[in-house]
KEKETI-423986 format. One record per residue (C-alpha): x, y, z; residue in one letter; chain. Coordinates in Angstrom, 3 decimals. Layout:
N
X / Y / Z / A / A
...
This chain:
509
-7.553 / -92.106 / 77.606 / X / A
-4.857 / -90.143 / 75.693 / X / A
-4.959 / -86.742 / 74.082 / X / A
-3.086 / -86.862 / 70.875 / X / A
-3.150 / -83.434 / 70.267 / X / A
0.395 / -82.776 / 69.285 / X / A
1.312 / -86.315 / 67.964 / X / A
-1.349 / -88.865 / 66.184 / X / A
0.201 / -91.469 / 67.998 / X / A
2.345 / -90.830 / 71.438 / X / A
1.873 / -87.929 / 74.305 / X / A
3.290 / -84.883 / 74.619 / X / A
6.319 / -85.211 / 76.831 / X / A
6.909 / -82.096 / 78.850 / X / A
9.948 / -83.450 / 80.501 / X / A
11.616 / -84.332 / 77.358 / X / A
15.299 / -84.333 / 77.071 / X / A
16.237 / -80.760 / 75.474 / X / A
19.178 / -80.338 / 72.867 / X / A
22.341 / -80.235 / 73.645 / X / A
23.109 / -76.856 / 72.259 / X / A
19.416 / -75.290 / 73.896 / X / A
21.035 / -72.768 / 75.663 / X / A
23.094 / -71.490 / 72.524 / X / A
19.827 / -71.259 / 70.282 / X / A
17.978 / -69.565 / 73.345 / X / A
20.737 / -66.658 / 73.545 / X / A
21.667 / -66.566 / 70.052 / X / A
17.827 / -66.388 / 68.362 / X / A
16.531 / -64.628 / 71.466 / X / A
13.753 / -67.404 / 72.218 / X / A
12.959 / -66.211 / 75.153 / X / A
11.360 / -63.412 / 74.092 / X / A
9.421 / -65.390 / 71.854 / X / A
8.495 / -68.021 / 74.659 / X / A
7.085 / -65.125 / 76.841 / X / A
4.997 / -63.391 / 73.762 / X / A
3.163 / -67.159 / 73.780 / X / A
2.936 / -67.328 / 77.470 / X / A
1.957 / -64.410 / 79.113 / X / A
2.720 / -64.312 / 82.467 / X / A
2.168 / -68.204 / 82.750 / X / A
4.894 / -70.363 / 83.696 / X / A
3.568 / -73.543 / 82.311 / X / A
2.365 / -72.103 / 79.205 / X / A
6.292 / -71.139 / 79.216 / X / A
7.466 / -74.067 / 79.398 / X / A
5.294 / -75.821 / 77.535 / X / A
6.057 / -73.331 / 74.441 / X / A
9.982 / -73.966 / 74.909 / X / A
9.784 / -77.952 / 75.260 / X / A
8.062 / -77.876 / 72.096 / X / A
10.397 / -75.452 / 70.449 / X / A
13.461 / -76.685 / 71.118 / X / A
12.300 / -80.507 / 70.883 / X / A
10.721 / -79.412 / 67.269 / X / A
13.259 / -80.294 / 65.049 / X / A
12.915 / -84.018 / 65.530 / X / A
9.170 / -83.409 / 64.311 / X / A
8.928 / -85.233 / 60.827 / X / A
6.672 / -83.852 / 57.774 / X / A
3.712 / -85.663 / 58.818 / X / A
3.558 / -84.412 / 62.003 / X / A
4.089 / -80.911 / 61.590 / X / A
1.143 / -80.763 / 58.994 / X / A
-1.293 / -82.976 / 62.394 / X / A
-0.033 / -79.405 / 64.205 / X / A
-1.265 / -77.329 / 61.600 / X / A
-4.282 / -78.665 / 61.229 / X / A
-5.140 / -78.346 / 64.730 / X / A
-3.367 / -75.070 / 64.824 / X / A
-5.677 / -73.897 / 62.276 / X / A
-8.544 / -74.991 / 63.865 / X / A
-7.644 / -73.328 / 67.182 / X / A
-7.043 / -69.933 / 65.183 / X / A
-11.001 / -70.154 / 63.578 / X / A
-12.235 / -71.102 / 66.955 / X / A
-10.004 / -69.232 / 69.907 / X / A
-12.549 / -68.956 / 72.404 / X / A
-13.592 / -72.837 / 72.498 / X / A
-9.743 / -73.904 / 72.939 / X / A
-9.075 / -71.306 / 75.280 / X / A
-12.416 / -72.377 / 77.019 / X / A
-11.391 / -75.885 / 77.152 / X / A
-8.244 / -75.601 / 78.691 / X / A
-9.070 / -73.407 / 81.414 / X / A
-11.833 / -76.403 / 82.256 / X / A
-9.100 / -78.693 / 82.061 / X / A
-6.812 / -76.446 / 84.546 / X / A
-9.759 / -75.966 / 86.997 / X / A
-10.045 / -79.372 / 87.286 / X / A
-6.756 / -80.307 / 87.927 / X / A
-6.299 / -77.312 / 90.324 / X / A
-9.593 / -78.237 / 92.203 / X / A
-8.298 / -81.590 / 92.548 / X / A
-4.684 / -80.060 / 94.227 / X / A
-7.278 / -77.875 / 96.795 / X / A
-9.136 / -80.780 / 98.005 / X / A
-5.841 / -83.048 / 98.173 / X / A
-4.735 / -80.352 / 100.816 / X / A
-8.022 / -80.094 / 102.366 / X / A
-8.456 / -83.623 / 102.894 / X / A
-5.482 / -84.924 / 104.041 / X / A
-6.413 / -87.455 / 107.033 / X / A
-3.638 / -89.230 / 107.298 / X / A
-2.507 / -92.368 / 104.853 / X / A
-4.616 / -95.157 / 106.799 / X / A
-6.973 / -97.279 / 104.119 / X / A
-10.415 / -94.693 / 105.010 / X / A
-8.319 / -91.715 / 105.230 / X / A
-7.518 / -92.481 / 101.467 / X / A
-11.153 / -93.449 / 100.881 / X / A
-12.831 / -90.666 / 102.098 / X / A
-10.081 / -88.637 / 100.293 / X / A
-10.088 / -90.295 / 96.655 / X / A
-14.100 / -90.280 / 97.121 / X / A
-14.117 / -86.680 / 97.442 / X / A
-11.426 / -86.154 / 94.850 / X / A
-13.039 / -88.383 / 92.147 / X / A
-16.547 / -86.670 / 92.546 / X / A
-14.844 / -83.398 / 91.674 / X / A
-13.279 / -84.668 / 89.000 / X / A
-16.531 / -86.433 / 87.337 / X / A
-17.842 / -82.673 / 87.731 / X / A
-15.142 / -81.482 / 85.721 / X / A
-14.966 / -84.006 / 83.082 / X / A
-18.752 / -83.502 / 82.381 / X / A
-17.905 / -80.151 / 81.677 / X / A
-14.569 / -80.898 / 79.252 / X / A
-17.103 / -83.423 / 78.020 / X / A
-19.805 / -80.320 / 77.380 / X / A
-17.677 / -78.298 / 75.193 / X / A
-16.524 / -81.365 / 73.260 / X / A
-20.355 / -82.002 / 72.365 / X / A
-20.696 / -78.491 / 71.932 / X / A
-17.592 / -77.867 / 69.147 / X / A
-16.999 / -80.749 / 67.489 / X / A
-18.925 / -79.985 / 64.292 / X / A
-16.974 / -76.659 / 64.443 / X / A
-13.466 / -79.009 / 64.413 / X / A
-11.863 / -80.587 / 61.297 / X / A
-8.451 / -81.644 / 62.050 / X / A
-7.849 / -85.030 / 62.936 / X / A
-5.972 / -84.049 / 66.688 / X / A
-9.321 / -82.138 / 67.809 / X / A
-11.746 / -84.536 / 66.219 / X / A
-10.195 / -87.882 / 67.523 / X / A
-9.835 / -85.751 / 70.988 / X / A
-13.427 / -84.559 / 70.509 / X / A
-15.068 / -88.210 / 69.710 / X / A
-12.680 / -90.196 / 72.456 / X / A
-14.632 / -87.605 / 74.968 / X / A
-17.801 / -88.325 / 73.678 / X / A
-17.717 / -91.899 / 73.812 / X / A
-15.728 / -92.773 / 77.068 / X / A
-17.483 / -90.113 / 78.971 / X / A
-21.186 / -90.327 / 77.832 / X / A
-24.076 / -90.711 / 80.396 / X / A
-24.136 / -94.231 / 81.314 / X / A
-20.296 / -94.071 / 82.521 / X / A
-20.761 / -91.094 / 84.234 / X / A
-23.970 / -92.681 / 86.558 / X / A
-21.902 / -95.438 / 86.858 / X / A
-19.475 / -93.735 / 88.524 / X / A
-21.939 / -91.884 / 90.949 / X / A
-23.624 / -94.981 / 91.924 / X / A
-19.968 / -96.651 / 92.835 / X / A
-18.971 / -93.397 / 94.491 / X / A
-22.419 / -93.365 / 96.216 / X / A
-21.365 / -97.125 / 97.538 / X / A
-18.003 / -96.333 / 98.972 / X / A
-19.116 / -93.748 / 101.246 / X / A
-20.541 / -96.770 / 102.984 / X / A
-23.371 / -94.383 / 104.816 / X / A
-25.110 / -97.742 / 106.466 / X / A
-21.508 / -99.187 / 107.300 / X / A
-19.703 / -101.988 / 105.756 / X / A
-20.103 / -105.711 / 105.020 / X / A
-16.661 / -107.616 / 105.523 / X / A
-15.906 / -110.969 / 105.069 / X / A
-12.764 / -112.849 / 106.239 / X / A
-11.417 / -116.359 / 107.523 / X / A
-9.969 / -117.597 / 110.767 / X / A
-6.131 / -117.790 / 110.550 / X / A
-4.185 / -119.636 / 113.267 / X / A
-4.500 / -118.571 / 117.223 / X / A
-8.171 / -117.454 / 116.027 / X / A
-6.874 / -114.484 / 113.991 / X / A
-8.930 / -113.427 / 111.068 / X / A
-7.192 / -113.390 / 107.684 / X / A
-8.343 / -113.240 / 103.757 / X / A
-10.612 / -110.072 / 104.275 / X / A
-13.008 / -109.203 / 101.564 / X / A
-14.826 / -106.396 / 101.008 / X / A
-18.499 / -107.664 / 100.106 / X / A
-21.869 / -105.433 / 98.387 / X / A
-23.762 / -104.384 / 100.745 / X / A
-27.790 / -106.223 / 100.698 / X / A
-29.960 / -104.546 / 98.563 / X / A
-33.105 / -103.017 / 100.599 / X / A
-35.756 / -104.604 / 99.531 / X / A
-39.054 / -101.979 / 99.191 / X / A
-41.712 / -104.139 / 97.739 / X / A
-44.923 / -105.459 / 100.360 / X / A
-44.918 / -108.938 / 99.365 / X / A
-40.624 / -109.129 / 99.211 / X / A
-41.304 / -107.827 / 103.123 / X / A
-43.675 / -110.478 / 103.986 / X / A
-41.816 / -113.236 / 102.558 / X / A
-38.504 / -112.271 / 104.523 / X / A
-41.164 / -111.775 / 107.407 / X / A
-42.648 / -114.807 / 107.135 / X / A
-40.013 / -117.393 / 106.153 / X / A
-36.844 / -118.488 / 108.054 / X / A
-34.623 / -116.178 / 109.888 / X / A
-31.452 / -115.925 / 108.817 / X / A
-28.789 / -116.677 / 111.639 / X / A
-26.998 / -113.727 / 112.774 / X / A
-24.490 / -112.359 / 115.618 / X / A
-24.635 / -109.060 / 116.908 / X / A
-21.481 / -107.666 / 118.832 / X / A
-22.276 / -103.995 / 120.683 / X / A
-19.363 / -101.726 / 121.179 / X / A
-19.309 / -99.675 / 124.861 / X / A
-19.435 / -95.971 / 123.671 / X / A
-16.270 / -95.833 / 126.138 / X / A
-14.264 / -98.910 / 124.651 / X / A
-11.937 / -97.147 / 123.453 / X / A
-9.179 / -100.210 / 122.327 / X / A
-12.305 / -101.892 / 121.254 / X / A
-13.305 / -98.623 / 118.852 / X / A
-9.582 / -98.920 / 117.342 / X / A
-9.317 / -102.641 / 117.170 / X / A
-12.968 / -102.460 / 115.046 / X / A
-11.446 / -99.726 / 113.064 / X / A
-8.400 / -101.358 / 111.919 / X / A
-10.794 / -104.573 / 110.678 / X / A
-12.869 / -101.733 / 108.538 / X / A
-9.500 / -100.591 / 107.129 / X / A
-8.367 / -104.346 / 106.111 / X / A
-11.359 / -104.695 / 104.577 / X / A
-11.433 / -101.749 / 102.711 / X / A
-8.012 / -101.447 / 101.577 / X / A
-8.202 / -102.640 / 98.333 / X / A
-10.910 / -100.571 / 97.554 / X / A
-9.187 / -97.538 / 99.116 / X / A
-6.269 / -97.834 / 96.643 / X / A
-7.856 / -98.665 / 93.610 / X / A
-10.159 / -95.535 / 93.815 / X / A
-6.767 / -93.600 / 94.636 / X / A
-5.313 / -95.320 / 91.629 / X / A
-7.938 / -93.901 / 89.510 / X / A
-7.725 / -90.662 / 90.921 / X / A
-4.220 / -90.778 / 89.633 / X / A
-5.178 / -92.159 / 86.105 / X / A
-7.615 / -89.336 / 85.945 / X / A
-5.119 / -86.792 / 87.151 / X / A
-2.601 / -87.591 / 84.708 / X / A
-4.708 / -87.843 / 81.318 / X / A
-5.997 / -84.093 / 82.445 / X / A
-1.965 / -82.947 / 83.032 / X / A
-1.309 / -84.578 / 79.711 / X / A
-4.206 / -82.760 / 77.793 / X / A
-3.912 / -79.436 / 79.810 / X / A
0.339 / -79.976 / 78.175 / X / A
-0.859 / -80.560 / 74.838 / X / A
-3.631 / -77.569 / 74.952 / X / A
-0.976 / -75.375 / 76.594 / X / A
1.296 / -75.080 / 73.020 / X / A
-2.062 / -74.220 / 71.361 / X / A
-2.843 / -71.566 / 73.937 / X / A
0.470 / -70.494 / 73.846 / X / A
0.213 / -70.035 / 69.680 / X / A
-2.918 / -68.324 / 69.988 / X / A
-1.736 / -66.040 / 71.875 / X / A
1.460 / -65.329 / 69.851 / X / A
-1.033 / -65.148 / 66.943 / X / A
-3.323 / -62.098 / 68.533 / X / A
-0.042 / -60.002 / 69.356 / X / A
1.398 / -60.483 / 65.369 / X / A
-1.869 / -60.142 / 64.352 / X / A
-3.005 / -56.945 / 66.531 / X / A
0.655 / -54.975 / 64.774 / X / A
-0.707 / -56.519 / 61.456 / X / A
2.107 / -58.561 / 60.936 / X / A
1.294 / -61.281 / 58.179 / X / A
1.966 / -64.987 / 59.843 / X / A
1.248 / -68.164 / 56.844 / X / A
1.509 / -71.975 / 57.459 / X / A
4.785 / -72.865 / 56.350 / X / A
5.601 / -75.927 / 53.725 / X / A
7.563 / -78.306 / 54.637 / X / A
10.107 / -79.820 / 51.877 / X / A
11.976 / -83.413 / 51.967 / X / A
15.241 / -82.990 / 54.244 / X / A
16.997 / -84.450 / 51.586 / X / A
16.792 / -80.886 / 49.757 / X / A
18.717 / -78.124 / 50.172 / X / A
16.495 / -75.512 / 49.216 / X / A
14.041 / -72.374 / 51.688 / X / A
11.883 / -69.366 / 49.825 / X / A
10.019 / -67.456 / 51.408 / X / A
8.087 / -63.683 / 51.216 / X / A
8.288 / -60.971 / 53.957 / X / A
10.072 / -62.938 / 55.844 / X / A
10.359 / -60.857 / 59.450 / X / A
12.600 / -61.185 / 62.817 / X / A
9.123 / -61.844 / 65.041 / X / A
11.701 / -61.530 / 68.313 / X / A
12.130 / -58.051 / 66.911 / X / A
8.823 / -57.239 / 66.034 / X / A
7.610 / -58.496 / 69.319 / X / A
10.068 / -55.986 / 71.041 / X / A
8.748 / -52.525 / 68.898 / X / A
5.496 / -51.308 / 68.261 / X / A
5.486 / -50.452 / 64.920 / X / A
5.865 / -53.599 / 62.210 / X / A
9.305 / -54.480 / 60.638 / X / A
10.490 / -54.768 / 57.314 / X / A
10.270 / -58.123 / 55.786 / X / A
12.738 / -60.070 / 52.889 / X / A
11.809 / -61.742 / 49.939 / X / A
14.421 / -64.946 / 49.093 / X / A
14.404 / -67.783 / 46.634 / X / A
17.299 / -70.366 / 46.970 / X / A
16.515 / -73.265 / 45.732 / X / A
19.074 / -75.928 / 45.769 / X / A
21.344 / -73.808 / 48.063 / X / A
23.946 / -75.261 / 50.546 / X / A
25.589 / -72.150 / 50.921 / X / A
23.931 / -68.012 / 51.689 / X / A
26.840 / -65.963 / 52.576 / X / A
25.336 / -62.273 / 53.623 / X / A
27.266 / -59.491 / 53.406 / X / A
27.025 / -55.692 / 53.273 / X / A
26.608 / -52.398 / 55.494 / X / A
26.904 / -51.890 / 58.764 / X / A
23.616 / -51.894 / 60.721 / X / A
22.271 / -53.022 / 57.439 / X / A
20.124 / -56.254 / 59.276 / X / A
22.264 / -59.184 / 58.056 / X / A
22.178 / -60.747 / 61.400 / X / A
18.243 / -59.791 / 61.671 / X / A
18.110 / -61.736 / 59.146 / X / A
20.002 / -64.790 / 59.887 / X / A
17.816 / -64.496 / 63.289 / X / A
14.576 / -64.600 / 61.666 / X / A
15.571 / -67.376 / 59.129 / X / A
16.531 / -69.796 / 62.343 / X / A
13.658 / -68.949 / 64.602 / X / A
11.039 / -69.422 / 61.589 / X / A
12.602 / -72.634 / 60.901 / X / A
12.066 / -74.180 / 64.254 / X / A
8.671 / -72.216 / 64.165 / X / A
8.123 / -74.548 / 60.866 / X / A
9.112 / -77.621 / 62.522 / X / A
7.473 / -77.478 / 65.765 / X / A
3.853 / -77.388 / 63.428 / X / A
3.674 / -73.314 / 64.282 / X / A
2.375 / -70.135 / 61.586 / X / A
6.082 / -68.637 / 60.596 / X / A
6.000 / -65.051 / 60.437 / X / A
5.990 / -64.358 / 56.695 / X / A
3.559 / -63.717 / 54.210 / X / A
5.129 / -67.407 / 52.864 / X / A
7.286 / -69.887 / 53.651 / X / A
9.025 / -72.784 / 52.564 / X / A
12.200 / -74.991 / 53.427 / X / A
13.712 / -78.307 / 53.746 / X / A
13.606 / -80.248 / 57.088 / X / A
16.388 / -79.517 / 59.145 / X / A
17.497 / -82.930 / 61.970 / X / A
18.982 / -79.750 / 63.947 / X / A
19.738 / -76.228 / 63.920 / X / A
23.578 / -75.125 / 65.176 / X / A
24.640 / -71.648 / 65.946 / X / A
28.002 / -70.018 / 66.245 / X / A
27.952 / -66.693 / 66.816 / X / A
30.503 / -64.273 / 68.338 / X / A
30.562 / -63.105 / 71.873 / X / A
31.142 / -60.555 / 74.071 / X / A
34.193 / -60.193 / 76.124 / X / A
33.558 / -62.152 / 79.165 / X / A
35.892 / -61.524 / 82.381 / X / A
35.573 / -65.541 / 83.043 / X / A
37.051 / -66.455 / 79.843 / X / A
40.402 / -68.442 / 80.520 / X / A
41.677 / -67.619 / 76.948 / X / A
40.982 / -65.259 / 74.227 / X / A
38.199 / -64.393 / 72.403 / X / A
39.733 / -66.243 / 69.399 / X / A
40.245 / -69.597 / 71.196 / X / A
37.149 / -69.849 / 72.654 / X / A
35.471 / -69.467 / 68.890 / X / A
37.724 / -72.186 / 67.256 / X / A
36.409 / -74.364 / 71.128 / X / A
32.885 / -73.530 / 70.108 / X / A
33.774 / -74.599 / 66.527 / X / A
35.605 / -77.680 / 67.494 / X / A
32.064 / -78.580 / 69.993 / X / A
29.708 / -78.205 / 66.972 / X / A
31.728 / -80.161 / 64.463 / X / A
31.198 / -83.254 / 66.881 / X / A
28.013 / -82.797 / 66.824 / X / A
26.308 / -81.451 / 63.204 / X / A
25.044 / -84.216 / 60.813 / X / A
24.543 / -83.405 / 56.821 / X / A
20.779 / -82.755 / 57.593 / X / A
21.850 / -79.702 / 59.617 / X / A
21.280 / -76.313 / 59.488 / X / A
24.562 / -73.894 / 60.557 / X / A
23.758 / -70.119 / 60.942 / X / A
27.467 / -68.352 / 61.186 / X / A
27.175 / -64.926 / 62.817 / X / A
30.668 / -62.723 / 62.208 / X / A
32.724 / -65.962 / 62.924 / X / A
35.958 / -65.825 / 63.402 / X / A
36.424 / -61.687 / 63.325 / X / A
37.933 / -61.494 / 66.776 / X / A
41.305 / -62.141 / 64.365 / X / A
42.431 / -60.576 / 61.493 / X / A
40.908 / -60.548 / 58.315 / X / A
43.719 / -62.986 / 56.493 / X / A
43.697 / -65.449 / 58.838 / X / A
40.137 / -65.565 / 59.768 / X / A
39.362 / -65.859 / 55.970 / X / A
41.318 / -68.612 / 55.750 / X / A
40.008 / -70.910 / 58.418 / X / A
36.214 / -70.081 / 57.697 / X / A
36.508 / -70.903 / 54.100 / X / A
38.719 / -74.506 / 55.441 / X / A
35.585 / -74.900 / 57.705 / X / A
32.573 / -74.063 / 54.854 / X / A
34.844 / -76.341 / 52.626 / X / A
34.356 / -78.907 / 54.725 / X / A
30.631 / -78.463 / 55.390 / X / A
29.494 / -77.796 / 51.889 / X / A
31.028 / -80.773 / 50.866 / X / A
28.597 / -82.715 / 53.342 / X / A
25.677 / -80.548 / 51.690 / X / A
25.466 / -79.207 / 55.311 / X / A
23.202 / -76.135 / 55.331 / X / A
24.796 / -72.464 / 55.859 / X / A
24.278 / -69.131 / 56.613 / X / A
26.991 / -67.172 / 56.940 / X / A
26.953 / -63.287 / 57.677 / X / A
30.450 / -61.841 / 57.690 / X / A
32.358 / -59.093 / 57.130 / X / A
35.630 / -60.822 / 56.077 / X / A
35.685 / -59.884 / 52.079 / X / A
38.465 / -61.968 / 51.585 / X / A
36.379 / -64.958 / 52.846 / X / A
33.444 / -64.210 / 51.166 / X / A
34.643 / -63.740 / 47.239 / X / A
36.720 / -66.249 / 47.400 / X / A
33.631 / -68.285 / 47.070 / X / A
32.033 / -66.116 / 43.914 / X / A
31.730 / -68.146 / 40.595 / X / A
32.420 / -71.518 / 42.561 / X / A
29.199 / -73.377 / 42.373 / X / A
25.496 / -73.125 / 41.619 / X / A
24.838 / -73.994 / 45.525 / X / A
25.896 / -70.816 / 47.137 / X / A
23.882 / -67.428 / 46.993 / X / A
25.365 / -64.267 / 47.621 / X / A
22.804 / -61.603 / 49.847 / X / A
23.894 / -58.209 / 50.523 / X / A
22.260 / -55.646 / 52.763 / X / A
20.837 / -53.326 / 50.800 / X / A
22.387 / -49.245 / 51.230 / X / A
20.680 / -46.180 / 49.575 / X / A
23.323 / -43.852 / 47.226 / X / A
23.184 / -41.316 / 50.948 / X / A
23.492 / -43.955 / 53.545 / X / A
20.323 / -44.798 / 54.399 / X / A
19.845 / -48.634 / 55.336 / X / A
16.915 / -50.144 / 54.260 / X / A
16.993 / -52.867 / 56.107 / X / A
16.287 / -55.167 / 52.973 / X / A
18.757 / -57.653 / 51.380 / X / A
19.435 / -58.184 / 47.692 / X / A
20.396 / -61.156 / 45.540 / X / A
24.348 / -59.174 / 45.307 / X / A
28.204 / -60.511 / 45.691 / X / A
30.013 / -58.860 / 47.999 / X / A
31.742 / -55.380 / 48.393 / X / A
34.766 / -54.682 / 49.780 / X / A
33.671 / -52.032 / 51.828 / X / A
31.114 / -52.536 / 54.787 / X / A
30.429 / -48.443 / 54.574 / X / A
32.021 / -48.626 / 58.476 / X / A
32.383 / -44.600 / 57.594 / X / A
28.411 / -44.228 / 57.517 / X / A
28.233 / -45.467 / 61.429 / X / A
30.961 / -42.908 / 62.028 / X / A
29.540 / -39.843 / 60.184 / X / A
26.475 / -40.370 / 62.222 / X / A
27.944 / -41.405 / 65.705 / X / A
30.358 / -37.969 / 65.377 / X / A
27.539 / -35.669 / 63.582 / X / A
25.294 / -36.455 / 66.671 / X / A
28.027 / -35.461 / 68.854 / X / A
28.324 / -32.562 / 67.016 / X / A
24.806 / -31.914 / 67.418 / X / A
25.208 / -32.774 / 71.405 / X / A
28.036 / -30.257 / 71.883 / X / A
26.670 / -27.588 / 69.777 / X / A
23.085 / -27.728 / 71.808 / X / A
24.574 / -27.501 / 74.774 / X / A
């Protein structure tokens, strides 16, 4: 049985291999803050939500729009999802409980009695996974839930599940065990076979005829209650007979074991959304299903488009930007201080891997091309364990990425190449853009370096010029225009305010 819940055709795989920049797009967009707003305080839901994530961007168009759909689906009907997983987690953690109980050793009845036990509870708990499937799926549309939803019906439906019983019922073997086997060389028995036990028969004349007719020859061997080699030498014949049996019921407790881990995987993003979803929703911040264009395209718009790291870090709701750049390679962003460039940037990249891994984006709309990969290069801190300067280890990080960005890629550029001076960084970020753009490689670039940025005004219909929008007395608005750039960054605003506050500070003392 498989789930197909996040993929129409191929499991979920929760040990996938991550990118090899997933530590750069954690720190840089802040993801986990997003990965604990879908998780809670659950670790698996955790990592669940970051597999998927990071592992997104391979996702092509058709399978982002199977995620929606069941995405959507788990939205209109929350409680029924969040129902079904915790039957699928109760199973599986009912199954760990008795595995610990049980544990008689690893001899062939040990395993029996243990894989007995373990398969009746899990029967119990797939008859109730199999309930709520029954009992939702004329509320489900999307192909994930409804494939998921009919596979339960018809592989678990009644005449399976007394099946099972009555084979579970067998191999507790309450009135012993009929074993079959051949003498070897030296008299020692060999080719055992467990056999059905006879059938009682309960009808009067079925007695009388095995009354009256011939007797069937049998032997009768008595064990002394005190034979105690005897006892063990009879016990290891039971376990040769029985160890087949013993490993293919283990076997199946295994089979059933994994198709819940896979499902309870698979239902664990969904959980994890929903739960994302009530906190954006309970600020009322506006979330939409994203479109996803051709990667060949160069193009994103988008309405109210908000940093949901941000937003999921304040109580009151943030402000939103409005952008249409069709046919862009290139967005340079410039503009004021503290004006929310790199916001931004920040909620551009984390609603494109949103988009990508079949997730609501946190707009009112959204829109943009595939993307094979998203790359970011943004400054850092000083850091004592830096063998060089802060310059070096940019142009290291630079030289890294350019082995590794294809022309379906999307580069966000956060204040590149400042830690120099404004000349010379100018001059290598514009050799470095050159370079890109000519691949049609996707940019953002915030900076501050003017020199860099107008060099690039009048060039070519592919770029777009934002600028952080400043009110005539300083106040940010935290919006960005369609603008070239200035040459001032209004530094003096940040001043004015840091020094009027200690003005304040000093005079209130």
């Amino acid at each position: 049985m498989k789930a197909y819940l996040l993929y129409p055709d191929r499991d979920f795989d929760l040990g996938a291999e991550l990118p090899v920049n997933a530590d750069d797009l954690v720190q840089d967009l802040e993801l986990d803050m997003l990965f604990g707003a879908m998780a809670g305080e659950d670790k698996f839901l955790f990592e669940a939500a970051r597999v998927a994530l990071l592992t997104g961007m391979a996702n092509p168009a058709d399978t982002i729009r199977y995620r929606q759909d069941a995405l959507r689906d788990c939205i209109a009907n929350p409680g029924a999802v969040r129902e079904l997983y915790q039957a699928v987690l109760a199973t599986i953690t009912g199954r760990r409980s008795r595995d610990g109980l049980l544990y008689l050793g690893n001899y062939p009845s040990a395993i029996l009695h243990r894989s007995v036990d373990l398969v009746e509870a899990q029967m119990e708990g797939l008859k109730t996974i199999r309930g709520l499937a029954e009992a939702n799926r004329d509320r489900f549309r999307s192909r994930a839930f409804s494939t998921l939803f009919s596979m339960l019906m018809a592989e678990l439906d009644g005449e399976y599940m007394q099946t099972v019983a009555r084979h579970l019922a067998q191999l507790k073997f309450r009135e012993g065990i009929l074993v079959s086997a051949h003498l070897g060389p030296g008299n020692k028995g060999r080719d055992y076979v467990l056999r059905n036990a006879r059938e009682e028969k309960t009808g009067w004349l079925e007695k009388l005829s095995r009354f009256l007719g011939p007797k069937e020859e049998e032997y009768t061997f008595h064990l002394h209650p005190r034979d105690e080699a005897g006892a063990r030498a009879l016990s290891e014949l039971r376990d040769r007979g029985i160890n087949l049996a013993a490993n293919a019921l283990a076997q199946s407790a295994e089979h059933i074991l994994s198709f819940l881990t896979m499902m309870r995987a698979e239902l664990a993003f969904y959980v994890g959304c929903l739960n994302l979803h009530d906190r954006l929703q309970g600020k009322g911040e506006p979330v939409a299903f994203p479109e996803p264009l051709p990667a060949s395209e160069r193009s994103h718009h988008f309405k109210g488009l908000y940093d949901v790291c941000l937003s999921l870090s304040m109580d009151k709701r943030v402000v939103g930007n409005d952008v249409d750049a069709d046919g862009k390679v290139l967005t340079i962003v410039t503009g004021a201080n503290s004006g929310g460039k790199s916001t931004f940037m920040r909620s551009f990249g984390l609603a494109q891997m949103m988009m990508q891994a079949g997730m609501f984006a946190p707009a009112m709309s959204f829109s943009a091309n595939l993307c094979r990969a998203v790359y970011t290069h943004y400054k850092r801190e000083e850091d004592n364990s830096m063998t060089s300067g802060k310059f070096d280890e940019e142009l290291s990080r630079m030289s890294r990425l350019a082995d590794l960005v294809t022309g379906s890629s999307l580069v966000l550029f956060n204040e590149s190449f400042a830690s120099t001076n404004d000349r010379e960084g100018s001059e290598i970020a514009r050799m470095i853009v050159d370079v890109l753009r000519e691949k049609r490689i996707k940019m953002i670039f915030v900076t501050h370096l003017y020199a860099f940025a107008h060099a690039y005004v009048g060039v070519g219909d592919d770029i777009m010029f934002l600028r952080a929008e400043r009110e005539e007395d300083g106040t940010r608005t935290f919006k960005l225009i369609e603008a070239e750039p200035l040459r001032t960054s209004y530094g003096q605003d940040l001043y004015k305010a840091v020094f009027r506050e200690g003005v304040r500070e000093t005079q209130s003392a």
